[in-house]
N, C-alpha and C positions, 0 to 999 in steps of 0.2 A: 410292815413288821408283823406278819404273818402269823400264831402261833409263838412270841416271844417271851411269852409269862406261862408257868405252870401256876398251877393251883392259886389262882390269885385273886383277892378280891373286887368285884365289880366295880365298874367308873362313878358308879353313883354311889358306891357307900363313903362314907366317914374316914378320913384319914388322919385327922387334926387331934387335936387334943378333946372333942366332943363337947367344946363350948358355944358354936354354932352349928349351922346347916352346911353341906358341902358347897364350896361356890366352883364356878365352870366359867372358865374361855370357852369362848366358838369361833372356829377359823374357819371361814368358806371354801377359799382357794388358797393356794400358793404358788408362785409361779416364781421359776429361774431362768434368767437369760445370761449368754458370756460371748466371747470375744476373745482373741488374742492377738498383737501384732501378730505375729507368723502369722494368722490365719488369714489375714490380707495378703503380706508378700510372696508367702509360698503356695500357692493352690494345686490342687491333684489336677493330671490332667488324665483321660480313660483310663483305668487299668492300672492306677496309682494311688494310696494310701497317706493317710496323714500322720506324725506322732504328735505326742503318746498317742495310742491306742485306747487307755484308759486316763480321762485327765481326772486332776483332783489326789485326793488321800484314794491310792491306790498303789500302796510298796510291794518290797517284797514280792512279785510275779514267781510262780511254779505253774508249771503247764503240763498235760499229758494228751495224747492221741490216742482213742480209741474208735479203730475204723477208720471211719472219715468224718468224725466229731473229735472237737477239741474242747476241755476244761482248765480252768484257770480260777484260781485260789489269792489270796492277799494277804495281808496283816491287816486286822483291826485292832492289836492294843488294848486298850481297856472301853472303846465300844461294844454297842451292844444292838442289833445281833451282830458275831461276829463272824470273822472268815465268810465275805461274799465270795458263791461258785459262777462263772461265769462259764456260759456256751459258746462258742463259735465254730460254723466250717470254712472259715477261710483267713480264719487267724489276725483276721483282723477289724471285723467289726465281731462286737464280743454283746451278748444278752443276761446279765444276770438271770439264773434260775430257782435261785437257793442261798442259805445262808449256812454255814455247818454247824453254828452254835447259835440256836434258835430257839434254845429252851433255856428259860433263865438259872434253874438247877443242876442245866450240865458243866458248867463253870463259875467259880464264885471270883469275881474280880474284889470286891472285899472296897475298900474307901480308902485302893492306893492312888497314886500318880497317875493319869490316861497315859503315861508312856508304858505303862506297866502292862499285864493282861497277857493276849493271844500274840507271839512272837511270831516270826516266818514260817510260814505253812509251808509244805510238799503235799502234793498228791500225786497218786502212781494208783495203776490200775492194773490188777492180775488176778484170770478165771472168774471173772463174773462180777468183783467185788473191788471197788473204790475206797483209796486209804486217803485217810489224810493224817501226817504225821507234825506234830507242833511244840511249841513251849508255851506253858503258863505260866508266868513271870511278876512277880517273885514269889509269893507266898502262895499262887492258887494251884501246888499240886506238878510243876516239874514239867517232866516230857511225856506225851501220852499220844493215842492215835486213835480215829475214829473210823468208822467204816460204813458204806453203804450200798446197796445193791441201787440204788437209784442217785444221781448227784443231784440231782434237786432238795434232795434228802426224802423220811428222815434220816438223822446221821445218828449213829448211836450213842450212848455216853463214853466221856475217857477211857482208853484202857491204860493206867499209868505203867509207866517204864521207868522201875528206879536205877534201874545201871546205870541208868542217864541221867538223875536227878543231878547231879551238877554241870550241868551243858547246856546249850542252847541250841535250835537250827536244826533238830531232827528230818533225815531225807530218807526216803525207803525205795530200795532197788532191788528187781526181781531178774536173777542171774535167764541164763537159756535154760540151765538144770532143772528151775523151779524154785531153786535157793534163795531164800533174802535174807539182806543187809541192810543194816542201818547208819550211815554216818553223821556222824553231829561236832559240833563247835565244844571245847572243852577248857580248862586249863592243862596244861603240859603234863608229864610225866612229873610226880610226885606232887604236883597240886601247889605249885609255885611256880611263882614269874622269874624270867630274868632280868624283864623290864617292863614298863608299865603298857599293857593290851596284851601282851607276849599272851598266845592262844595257840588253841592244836587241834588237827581233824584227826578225829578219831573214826574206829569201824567197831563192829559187831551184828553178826549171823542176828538174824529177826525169825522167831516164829512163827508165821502166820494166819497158824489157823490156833494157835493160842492166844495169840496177840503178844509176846515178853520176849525180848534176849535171852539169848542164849548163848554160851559158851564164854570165852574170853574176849576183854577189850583188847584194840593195839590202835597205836598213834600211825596213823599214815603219811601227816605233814607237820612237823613242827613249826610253829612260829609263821611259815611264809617260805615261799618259792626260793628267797633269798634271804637266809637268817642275816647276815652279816648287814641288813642293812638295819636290820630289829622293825619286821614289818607287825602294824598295828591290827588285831582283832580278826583274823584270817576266822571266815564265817560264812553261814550258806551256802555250806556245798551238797552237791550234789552227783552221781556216778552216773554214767549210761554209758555202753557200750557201742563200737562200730570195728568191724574187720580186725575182731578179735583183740581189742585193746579197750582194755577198761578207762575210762577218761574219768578224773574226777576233777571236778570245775568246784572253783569258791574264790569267795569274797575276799580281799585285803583292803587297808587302809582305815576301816572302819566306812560309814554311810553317808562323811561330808563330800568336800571336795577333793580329797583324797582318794574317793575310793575306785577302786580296779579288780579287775576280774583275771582268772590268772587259772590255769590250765596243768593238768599231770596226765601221766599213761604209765598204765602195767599190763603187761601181761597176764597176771593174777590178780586177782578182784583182792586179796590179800597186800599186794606189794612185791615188793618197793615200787613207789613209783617216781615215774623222772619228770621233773619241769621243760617243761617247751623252753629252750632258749631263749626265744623273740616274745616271751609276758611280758604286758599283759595282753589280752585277747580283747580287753576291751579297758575303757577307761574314757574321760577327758581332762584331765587332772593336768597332762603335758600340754593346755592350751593355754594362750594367753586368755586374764580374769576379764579383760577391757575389749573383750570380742563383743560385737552384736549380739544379740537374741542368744544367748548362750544357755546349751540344756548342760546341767553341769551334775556330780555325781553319780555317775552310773557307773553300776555295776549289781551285783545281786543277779546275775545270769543263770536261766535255766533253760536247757536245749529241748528243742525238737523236732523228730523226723517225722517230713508229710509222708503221706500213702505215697506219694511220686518216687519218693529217696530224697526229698531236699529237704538240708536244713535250716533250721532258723532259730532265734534266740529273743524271750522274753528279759527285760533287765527293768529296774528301774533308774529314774535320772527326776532331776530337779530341773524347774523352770525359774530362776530369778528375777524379778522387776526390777530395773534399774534405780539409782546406782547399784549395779552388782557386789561396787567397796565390799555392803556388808551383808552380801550372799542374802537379801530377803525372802523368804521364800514362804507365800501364804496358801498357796497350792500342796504344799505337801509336796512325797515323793509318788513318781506317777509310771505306770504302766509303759516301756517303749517295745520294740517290735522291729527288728533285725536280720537281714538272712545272713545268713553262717557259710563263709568260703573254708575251704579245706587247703591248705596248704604242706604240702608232702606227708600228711595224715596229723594235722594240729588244725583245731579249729580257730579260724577269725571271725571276730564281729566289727573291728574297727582296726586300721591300721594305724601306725603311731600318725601323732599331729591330724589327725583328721577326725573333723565335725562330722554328730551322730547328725543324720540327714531329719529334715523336716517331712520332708514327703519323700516318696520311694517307690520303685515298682510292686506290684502285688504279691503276694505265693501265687503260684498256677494254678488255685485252688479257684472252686467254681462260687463266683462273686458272694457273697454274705451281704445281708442290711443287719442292723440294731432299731427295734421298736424304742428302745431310749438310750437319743443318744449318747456316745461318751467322747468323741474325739471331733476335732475340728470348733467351730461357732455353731452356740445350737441354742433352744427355747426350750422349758417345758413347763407346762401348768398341770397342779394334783386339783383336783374339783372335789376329790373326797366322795364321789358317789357312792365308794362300793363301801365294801366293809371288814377290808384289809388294807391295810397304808401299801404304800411301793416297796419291793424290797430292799431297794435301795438309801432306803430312812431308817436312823440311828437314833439311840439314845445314849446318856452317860451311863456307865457299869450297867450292872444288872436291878433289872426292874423288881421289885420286891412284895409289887401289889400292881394291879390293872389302873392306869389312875389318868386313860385317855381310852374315848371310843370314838365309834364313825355311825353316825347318825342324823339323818333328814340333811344329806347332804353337806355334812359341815364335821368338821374334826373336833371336839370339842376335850380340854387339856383341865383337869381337875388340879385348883391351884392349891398347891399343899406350902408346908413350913420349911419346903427346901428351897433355898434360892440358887442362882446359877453358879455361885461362889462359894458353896459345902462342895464337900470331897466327896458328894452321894452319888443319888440318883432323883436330881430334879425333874419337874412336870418337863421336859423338853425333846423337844422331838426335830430331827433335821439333815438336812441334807446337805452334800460337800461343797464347797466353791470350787470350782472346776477351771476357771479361767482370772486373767488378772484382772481384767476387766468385765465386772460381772455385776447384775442387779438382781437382789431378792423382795419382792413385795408379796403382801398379803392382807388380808382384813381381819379385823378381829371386834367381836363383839363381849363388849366386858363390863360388868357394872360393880368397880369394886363397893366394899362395903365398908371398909375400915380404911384409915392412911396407912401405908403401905402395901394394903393389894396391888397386886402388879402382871401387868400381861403381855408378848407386845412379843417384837421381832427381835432376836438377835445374829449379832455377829461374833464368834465364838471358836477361841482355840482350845482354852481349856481353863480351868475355874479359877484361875489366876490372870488370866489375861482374855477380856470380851469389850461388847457394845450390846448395850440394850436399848431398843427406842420402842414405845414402852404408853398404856393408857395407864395412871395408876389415881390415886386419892391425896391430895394434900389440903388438910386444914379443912377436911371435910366437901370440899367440890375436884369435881376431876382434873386433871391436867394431863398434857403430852409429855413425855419427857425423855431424854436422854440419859443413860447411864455408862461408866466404863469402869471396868477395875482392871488397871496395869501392876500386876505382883512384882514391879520395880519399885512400890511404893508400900515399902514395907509397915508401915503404919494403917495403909488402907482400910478399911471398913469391907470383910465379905459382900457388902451388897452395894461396894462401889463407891465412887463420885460422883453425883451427879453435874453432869455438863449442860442442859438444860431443860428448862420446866415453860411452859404455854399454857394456860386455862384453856378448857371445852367450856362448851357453853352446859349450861348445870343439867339442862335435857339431856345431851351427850350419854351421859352413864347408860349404855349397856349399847347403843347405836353401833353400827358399823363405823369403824375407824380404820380410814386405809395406811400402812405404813409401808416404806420401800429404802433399802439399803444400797447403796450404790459403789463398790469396788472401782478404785482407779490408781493400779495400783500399790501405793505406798498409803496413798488417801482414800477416807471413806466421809459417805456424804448420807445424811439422816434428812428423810422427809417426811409429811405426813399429810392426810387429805381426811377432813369432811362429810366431803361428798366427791365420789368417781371422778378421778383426770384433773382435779383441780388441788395439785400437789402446791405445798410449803413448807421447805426450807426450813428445818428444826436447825441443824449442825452441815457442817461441809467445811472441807479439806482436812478432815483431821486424821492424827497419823495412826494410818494402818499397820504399819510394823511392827504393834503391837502383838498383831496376830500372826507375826511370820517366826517362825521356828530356830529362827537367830535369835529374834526378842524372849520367844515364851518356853524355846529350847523344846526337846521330844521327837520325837518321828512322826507324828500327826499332821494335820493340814486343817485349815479353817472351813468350818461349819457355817451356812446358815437357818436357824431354827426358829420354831414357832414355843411358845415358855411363857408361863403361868405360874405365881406365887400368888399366897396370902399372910399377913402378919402374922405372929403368933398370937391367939386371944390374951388379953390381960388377966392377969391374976387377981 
């Protein structure tokens, strides 16, 4: 997390109320491993790819080709940093390079909801300079667009677009002329429904070497391909042209299992344009729910052309853990990776009834690796050498002061008065679970000083629904311990229920305490160790579902993080 605080106070200063001394976690390592069925039954064989591409909380996919390099953008929500940039030339192993919003001043996510924040990104690149256009969602500021001569960044601050301030899903398209366009998700003409999601794509001309709209709105699709069936939250579109037919592609259904991808053509980048007959272009929604291994929710498609002429198509889809009944899904919505047939000038990514494929031939694109990886079964350990975390490490909203550094080897997390369960910005730092079956372990040295200092490993979708396993103080000697807070328990306590407590031995306080979390699933298993490899059994089998996006609702996907509190001093 590179550069993700401006002006911020140092890791060792004072955060608390100034009635003691700062107290510190120290995390040496962190290490993630996963798994997936599929990734046993279906294996790539030469010259063949796996999906997703990107596993984990990785929505919303937008892609651009410049050259023979490829960029690709996300939604983060109300994380922090936000909008990872990813590299690839061959579309399909992908290297994070960048973050867009890596400066905690360029976006205020404020002490909303984590579904809330950075909406569906587009990036599009024209004469030298990289856009990226988005919604900040609800209160931090509408639709805006950032720019950069390098994707790595930096990226500049917002440029807001209030024409747009009531929309969502801003896409920017640069005609043959030089002309840009912007289209976004809106309500209808006169700013009412006729039914409840009833939405509209809209267009308007983009300035952009001023950055702002210009000229008049107009509605390009009201409601869906097919009003008469009253199609829900039509969104995410986006324009690109081929043999002089403007195509605009978006989203219906909304982002569950419903949703589908659906297709128009005009000959003016203006309109009218006409739906493809045979919508959608994509979709799994027309499968049965009691199928095997089921990647289900796709759509949010966005096109593009290799330097060869072929094309292919970024979407996102959901991986469900059985029973599928109630759609659990602790992975998030994830990155997939499709080539695009042309059918009498309409493009396909999936024909009806037919499963998005596990593995697939490659683009003809000359082989790519990823230094970390993101698809398939994979391992990775952070040692914390250097003196910038991975880019790929997240915090809740925006960081407000510096309250973690990287030094003598060891991450060390400054435990302040936030706990995992405020709607802030707690000491926590973390990285996504990526597979169903997946283990997070780590060590952590912590010597609380009061009962309820607390520091330890979590499992975490969002401040209403975790697992905390955890060294903390009770009754004045240390203990191991378990914690959860399910926001189905409306009476709850912010800092949870605890599930279980183990005495250390009274030397313990400050020793290395190894903790490892174990995904299986629907269940998750808490252990703790002593000393190196000689793990015990805190908690096991208990329900994960907690953390799946049916249970805890949003578009996110589950975290596992390193997180550090302290009591409040007594008055």
């Amino acid at each position: 997390m590179a550069s993700t605080t401006a002006a911020a106070a140092p890791a060792h200063a004072s955060a608390g109320d100034g009635h003691d001394a700062p107290l510190e976690a120290s995390f040496d390592w962190f290490e993630y491993e996963g798994s997936d069925p599929a990734d046993a039954r279906y294996a790539p064989g030469p010259g063949q790819f796996r999906n997703p591409v990107l596993k984990g909380f990785y929505p919303d996919p937008s892609v651009v080709r410049v050259g023979a390099d490829y960029y690709l953008v996300n939604s983060t929500f109300g994380w922090f940093p936000g909008i990872p940039v990813f590299h690839s030339r061959d579309l399909a192993n992908w290297t994070q390079i960048g973050n867009a919003i890596d400066r905690a001043d360029q976006l205020d996510f404020g002490r909303h909801d984590l579904v809330n924040g950075v909406f569906a990104p587009a990036i599009e690149y024209h004469d030298g300079l990289f856009y990226i256009t988005n919604t900040c969602f609800p209160a931090c500021g509408g639709n805006f667009v950032l720019t950069a001569r390098d994707p790595a960044g930096p990226w500049s601050d917002p440029a807001w677009l209030p024409d747009l301030a009531g929309g969502i899903d801003p896409s920017l398209f640069f005609d043959d002329d030089g002309r840009a366009w912007i289209v976004n998700n809106d309500l209808p003409e006169g700013g009412k429904e006729r039914y409840p999601g009833h939405r509209a794509i809209w267009l308007q001309e983009f300035d952009a070497k001023a950055l702002r709209t210009i000229g008049p709105r107009r509605v390009l699709l009201d409601g869906g391909v097919v009003p008469a069936q009253k199609p829900e939250y039509v969104e995410g579109p986006h324009l690109f042209k081929k043999d002089g037919w403007y195509y605009l592609t978006a989203a219906e259904g909304g982002t569950g299992e419903m949703h589908q991808q659906v297709v128009l053509r005009s000959r003016e980048v203006t309109g009218p344009y006409e739906a493809w007959a045979d919508n959608p272009v994509l979709t799994q929604r027309d499968l049965p729910r009691d199928r095997p291994l089921p990647v289900t929710s796709a759509g949010h498609a966005d096109f593009v052309q290799t330097q060869d002429g072929d094309w292919w198509a970024v979407f996102l889809g959901n991986r469900p853990y059985p029973p599928n009944a109630g759609h659990f899904v602790n992975t998030g919505r994830e990155t997939f990776l499709m080539p695009v047939r042309w059918e009498d000038g309409w493009p396909r990514i999936t024909a009806p009834g037919k499963r998005i494929p596990w593995v697939l031939d490659a683009p003809a694109l000359p082989a790519g690796s990823a230094p970390v990886p993101t698809s398939g079964s994979f391992a990775v350990r952070v040692g914390f050498e250097g003196r910038q975390l991975p880019l790929d490490w997240i915090t809740v909203r925006n960081p407000r002061q510096r309250w973690y550094r990287l030094d003598g080897q060891a991450l060390h997390l400054q435990a302040r008065t936030v706990g995992l369960g405020e709607r802030d910005n707690p000491s926590f730092l973390a990285r996504r679970q990526q597979h169903q079956e997946a283990l997070a372990s780590t060590v952590v040295r912590f010597a609380p000083r009061r009962d309820g200092d607390i520091a330890g490993l979590a499992a975490f979708q969002n401040e209403d629904f975790w697992y905390l396993l955890a060294v903390t103080r009770e009754n004045g000697a240390p203990r191991v311990v378990l914690d959860r807070r399910d926001g189905r328990c409306k009476d709850e306590a912010r800092t949870g229920t605890r599930l279980a407590s183990v005495p250390l031995p009274a030397a313990a306080a400050g020793q290395p305490l190894y903790l490892r979390i174990r995904a299986r699933g629907a269940e998750y298993d808490f252990e703790y160790a002593t000393r190196q490899g000689q793990w015990r059994s805190l908690a096991g089998g208990l329900d994960g579902t907690l953390l799946s996006t049916a249970v805890a609702g949003g578009f996110t996907g589950a975290v596992f993080g390193l997180h550090a509190a302290r009591r409040e001093s007594p008055l």
